[in-house]
C-alpha positions in Angstrom: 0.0 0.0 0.0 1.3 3.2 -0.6 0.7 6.7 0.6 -2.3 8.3 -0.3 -3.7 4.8 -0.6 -5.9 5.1 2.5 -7.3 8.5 1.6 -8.3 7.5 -2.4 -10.2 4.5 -0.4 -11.7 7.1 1.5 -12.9 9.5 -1.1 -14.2 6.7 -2.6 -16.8 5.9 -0.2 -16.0 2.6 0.2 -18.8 1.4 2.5 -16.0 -1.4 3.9 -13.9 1.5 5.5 -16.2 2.2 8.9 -16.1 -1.5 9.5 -12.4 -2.0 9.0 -11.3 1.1 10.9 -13.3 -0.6 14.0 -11.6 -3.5 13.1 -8.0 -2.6 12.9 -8.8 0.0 16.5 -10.0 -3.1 17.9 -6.8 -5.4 17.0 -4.8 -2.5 17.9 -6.1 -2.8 21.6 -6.5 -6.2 21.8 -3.0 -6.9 21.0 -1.7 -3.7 23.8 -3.7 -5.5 26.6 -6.2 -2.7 26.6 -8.7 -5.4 27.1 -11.3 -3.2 28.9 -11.0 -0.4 25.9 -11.3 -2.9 23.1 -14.6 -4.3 25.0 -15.9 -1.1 24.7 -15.1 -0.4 21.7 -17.1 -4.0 20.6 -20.3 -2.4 23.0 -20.3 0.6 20.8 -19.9 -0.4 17.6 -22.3 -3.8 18.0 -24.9 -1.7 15.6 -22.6 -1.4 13.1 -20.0 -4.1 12.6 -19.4 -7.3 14.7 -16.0 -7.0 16.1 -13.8 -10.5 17.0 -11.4 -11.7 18.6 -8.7 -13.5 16.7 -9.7 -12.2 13.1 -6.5 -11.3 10.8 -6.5 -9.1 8.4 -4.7 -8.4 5.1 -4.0 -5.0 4.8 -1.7 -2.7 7.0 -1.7 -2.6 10.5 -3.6 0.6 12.5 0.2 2.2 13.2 1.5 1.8 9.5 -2.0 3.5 8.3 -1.4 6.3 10.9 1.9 6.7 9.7 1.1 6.6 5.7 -1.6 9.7 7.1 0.7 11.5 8.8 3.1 12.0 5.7 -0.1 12.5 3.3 -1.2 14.9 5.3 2.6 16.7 5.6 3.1 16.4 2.0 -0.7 18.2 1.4 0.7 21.1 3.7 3.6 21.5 2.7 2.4 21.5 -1.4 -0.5 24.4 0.2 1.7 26.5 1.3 
């Protein structure tokens, strides 16, 4: 995945990202020990995707996505100024 990646899939509308953001928060916390976060988290979102324990995933990992964000949105202010 490169850069920018993440934001095309958002300005697509892809009706998969809300789920898969819960998703990948979710592993995040499970896999820190936040165990009492991540059950909230599940509690929340139980109206709008059915979060699991153990479920793997394909794509980048929540820190890697935060990190391919961070220089999109550096590159964006820098090329605005």
């Amino acid at each position: 995945m490169q850069v920018g990646d993440c934001a095309a899939i958002i300005k697509t509308g892809d009706i998969h990202v809300v789920p898969a953001t819960y998703t990948l928060i979710y592993s995040f916390l499970n896999q820190r020990s936040h165990t009492k976060a991540a059950e909230a988290l599940k509690k929340a979102a139980k109206d709008i995707v059915v979060l699991k324990d153990g479920v793997k995933h394909d794509g980048p990992s929540l820190p890697d996505i935060l990190k391919q964000w961070k220089l999109l949105k550096k590159s964006q202010d820098s090329s605005s100024s």
